[in-house]
C-alpha positions in Angstrom: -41.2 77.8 82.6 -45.1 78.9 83.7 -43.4 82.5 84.7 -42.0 83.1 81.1 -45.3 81.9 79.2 -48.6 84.1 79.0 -52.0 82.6 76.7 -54.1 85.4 75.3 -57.7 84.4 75.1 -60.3 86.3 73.0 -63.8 85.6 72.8 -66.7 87.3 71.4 -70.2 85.6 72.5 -69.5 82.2 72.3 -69.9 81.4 75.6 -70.3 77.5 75.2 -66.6 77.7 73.5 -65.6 80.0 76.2 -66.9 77.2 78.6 -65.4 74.5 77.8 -62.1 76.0 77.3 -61.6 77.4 80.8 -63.0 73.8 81.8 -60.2 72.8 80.5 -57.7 75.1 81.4 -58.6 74.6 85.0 -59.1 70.4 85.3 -55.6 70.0 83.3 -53.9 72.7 85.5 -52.2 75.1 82.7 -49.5 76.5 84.8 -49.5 79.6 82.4 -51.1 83.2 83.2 -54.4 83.5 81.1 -55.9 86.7 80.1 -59.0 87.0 78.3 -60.0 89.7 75.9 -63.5 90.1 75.9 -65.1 92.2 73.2 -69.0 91.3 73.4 -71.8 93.2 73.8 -73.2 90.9 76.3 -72.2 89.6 79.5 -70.8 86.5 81.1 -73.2 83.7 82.4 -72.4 82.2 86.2 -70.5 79.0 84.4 -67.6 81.0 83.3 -67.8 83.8 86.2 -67.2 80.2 88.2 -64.7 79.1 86.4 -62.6 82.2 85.8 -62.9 82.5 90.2 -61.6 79.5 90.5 -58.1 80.2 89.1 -56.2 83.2 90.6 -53.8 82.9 87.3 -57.5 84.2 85.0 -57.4 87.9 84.4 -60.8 89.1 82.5 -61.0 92.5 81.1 -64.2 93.7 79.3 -64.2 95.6 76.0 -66.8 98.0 75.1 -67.9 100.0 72.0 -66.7 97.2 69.4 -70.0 96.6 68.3 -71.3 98.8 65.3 -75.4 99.0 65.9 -75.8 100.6 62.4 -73.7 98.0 60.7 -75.5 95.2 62.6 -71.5 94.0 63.5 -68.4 94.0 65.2 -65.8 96.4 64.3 -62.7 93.8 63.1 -60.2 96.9 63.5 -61.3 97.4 67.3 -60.7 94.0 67.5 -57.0 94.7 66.9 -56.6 97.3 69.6 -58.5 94.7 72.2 -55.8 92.4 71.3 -52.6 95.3 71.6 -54.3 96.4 74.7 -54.2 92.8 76.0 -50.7 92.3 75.1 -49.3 95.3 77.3 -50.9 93.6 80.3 -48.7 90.6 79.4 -45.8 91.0 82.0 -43.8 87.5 80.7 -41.4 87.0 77.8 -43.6 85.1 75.8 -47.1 84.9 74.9 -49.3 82.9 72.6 -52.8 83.4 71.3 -55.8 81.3 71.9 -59.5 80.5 70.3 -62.4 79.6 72.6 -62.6 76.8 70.1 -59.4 75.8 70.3 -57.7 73.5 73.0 -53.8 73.9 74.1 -51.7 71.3 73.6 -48.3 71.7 76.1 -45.8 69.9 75.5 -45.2 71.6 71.9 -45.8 74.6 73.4 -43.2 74.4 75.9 -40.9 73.0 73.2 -41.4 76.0 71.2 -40.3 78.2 74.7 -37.6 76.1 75.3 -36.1 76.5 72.0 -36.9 80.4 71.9 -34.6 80.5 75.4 -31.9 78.3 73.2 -31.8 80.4 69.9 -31.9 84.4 71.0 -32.0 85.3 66.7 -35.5 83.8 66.5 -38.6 85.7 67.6 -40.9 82.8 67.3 -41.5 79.3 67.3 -44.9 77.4 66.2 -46.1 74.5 65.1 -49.4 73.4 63.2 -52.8 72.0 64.4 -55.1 68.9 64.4 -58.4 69.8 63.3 -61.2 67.7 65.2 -65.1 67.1 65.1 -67.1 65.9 67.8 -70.0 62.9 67.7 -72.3 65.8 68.9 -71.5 69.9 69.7 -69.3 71.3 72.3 -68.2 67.4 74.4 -68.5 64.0 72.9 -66.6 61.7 71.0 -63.6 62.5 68.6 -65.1 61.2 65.5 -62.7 62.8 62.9 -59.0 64.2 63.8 -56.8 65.6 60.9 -53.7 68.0 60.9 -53.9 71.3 59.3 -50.9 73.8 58.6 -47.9 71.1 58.0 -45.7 74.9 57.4 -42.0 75.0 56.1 -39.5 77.2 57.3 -38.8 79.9 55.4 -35.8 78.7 53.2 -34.8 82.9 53.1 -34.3 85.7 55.1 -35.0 88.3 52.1 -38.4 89.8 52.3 -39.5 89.2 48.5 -38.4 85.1 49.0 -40.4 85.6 52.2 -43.3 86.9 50.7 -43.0 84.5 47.6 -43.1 81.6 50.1 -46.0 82.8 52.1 -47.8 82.9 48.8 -47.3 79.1 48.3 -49.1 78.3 51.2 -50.9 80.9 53.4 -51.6 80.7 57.0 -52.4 82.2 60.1 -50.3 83.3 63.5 -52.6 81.7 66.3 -50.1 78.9 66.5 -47.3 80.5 67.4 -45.0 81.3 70.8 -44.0 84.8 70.6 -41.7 86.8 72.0 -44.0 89.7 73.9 -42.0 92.4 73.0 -41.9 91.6 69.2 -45.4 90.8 68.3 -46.8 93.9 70.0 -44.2 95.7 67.6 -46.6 94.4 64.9 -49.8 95.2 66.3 -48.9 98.3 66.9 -48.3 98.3 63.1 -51.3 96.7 62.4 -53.8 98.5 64.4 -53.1 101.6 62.6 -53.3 100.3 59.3 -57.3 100.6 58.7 -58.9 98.1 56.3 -63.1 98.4 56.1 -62.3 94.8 54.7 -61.4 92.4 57.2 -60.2 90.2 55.4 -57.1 92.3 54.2 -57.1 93.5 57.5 -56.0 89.7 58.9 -54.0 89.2 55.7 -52.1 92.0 56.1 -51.0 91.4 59.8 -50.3 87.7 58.7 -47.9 88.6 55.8 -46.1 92.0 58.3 -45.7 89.1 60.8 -43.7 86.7 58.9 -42.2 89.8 56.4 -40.8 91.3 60.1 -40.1 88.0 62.6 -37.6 85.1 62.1 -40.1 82.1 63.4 -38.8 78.7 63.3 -41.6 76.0 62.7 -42.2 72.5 64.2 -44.5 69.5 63.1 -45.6 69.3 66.3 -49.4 70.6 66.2 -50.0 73.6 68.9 -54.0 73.7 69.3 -56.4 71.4 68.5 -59.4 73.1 66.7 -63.2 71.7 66.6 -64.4 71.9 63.7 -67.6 74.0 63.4 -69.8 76.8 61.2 -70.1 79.1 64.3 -68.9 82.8 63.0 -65.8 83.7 64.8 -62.9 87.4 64.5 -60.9 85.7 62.5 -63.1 84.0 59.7 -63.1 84.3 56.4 -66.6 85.5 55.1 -66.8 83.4 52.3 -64.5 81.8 49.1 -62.6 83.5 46.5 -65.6 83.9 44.3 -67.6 85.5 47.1 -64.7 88.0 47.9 -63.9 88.6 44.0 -68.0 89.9 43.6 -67.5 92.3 46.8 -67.7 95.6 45.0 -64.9 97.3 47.0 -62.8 94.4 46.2 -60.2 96.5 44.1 -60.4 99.4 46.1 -59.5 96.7 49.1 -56.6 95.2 47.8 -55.0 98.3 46.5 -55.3 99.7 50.5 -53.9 96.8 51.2 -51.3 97.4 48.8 -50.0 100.8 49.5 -49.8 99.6 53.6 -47.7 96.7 52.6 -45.4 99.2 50.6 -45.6 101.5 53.5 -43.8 99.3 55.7 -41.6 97.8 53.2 -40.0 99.8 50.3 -40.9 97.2 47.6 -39.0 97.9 44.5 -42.1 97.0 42.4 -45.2 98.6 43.8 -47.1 95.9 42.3 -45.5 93.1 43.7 -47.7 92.6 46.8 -51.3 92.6 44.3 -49.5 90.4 42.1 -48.6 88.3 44.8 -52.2 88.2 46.0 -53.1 87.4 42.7 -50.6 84.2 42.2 -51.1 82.8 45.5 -54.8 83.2 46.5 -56.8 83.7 43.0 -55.4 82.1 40.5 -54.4 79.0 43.0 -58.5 78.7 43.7 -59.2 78.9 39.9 -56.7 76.5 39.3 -58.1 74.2 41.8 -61.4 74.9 40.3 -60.7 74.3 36.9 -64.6 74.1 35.9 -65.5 77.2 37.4 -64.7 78.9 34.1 -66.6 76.8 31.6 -69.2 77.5 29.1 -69.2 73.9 28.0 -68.8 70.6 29.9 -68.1 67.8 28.3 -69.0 64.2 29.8 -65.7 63.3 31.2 -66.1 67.0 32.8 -69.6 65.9 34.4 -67.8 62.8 35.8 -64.9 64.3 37.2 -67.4 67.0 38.8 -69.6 64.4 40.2 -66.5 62.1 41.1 -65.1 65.4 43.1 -68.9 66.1 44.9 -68.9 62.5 45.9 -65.6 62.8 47.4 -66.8 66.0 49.4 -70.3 64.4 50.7 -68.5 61.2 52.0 -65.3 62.6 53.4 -62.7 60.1 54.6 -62.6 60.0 58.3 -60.1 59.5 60.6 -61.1 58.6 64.3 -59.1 58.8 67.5 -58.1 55.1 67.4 -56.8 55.2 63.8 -54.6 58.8 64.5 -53.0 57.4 67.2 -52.3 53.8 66.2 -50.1 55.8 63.4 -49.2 58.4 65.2 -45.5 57.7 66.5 -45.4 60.5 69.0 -46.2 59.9 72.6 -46.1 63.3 74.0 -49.0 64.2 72.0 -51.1 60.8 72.0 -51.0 60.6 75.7 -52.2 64.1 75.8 -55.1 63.2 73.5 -56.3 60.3 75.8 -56.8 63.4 78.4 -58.6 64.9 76.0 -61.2 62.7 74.8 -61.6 61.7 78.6 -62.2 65.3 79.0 -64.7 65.8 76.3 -66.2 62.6 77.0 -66.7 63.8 81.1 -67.3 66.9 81.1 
């Protein structure tokens, strides 16, 4: 198994992240190669250097030029070809992709291998995540644990059901076991399909990857993510209503548009926008009904202050509570590790 499994890890700057996760990676003993893509402008600190020596499975590389000192930013399409480039160094059958933020979890990830060696048709296998925040930055106590992307399997193999269904519910690829060979297919893809916006740019490697690959999901989560406002590649920048004022935002989405009928002869060239249009803008209007009204009523104000309440004192789920109704074992005996981990680091 640790010879047919490769984790891809890029970081940009965060170097506390970075940090912790190789902490991690080293005291629990991933058997799995690790290569990191590094894209920042500056350079390691003698914590990680130290960590990264002590494992002779850690291959660093250094990427230069991917920050833009007009633009006062990173360049998100570089960011692609630091991840390609990455993934031809990858010299095992699989490989999976990795946030500093983010910690592996390994026995879904092996079950994902294990049932990619089983069922040759698929190209992937994935799972979804438990989102978690900390009683202080970094290390501490699990004060909140939730799961995040509970995903379907696609019910069809035809590439308009596909897309219709990725509407529904849209998520990313960074809990996923891939087959090497496949998913550098759709970087390659997605590399050379520009977007100054990188939010289409992410959204239109997410919907290539699940228009192109047969991926069978699990419930089993893959990573678990701290929760945190640090920016990051693959972040949003901002809501709907942030992204509908951009004024490119047309220009954008018909880009993104015309790629998605490059690599896919849609019958309806508008199918993709309108897509777009059902799943992510209208869904965030619809679950903002107020945003469009001139006049509010007092029932309105109620429900609006009912809904700010809810948001200030969010429900909370520790640890103890997760796993007391949590019926699998594999993953609450990993946990324990965890929180011992973050607890003494």
């Amino acid at each position: 198994m640790n010879d047919k499994l490769t984790i891809c890890l890029f970081i940009l700057e965060r170097h506390n992240f970075t940090l912790r996760f190789l902490r991690y990676y080293n005291k629990f003993k991933i058997p799995y190669t690790l290569i990191i893509g590094d894209g920042s402008k500056i350079n390691l600190n003698k914590s990680i250097l130290s960590e990264i020596n002590k494992n002779n499975k850690i291959q660093y590389f250094k990427f230069k030029n991917e920050f833009n000192k007009k633009l006062n930013e990173y360049n998100h399409n570089k960011f692609y070809l630091r991840i390609l480039s990455c993934l031809k160094k990858v010299k095992t059958e699989y490989v999976k992709f990795i946030s500093d933020d983010d910690l592996l979890i390994n026995y879904s990830t092996i079950k994902c291998v294990n049932f990619l060696e089983k069922n040759k048709k698929y190209d992937a296998a994935g799972g979804s995540g438990l989102d978690f925040s900390l009683s202080s930055k970094y290390y501490g106590k699990i004060r909140d644990i939730h799961p995040f992307y509970n995903i379907k399997n696609f019910k069809s193999e035809k590439v308009i059901d596909k897309v219709k269904q990725f509407y529904d519910g849209t998520f990313d690829c960074w809990h996923i076991v891939f087959r090497t060979k496949k998913i550098i297919k759709i970087f390659r893809i997605s590399s050379i399909h520009n977007n100054k916006d990188k939010d289409f740019k992410d959204h239109f490697h997410e919907l290539i990857t699940h228009i192109f690959l047969k991926i069978h999901f699990f419930k089993d989560p893959l990573i678990l993510h701290e929760s945190h406002n640090d920016p990051h590649d693959g972040a949003l920048r901002g809501n709907v209503i942030k992204r509908l004022k951009d004024i490119n935002f047309l220009r954008n989405l018909e880009n993104f548009s015309k790629s998605a009928n490059k690599v896919h002869k849609f019958k309806n060239k508008n199918f993709i926008k309108e897509e777009y249009y059902r799943g992510i803008v209208i869904k965030y209007f619809n679950k903002n009904k107020n945003i469009n009204k001139s006049y509010y009523s007092l029932k309105d104000m109620i429900r609006i202050f009912k809904a700010n309440l809810k948001t200030k004192i969010k429900k909370t789920q520790n640890l103890k509570t997760f796993l007391a109704k949590s019926k699998n074992r594999s993953l609450n005996s990993q946990l324990v590790l965890v929180q011992d981990f973050l607890l003494n680091k």
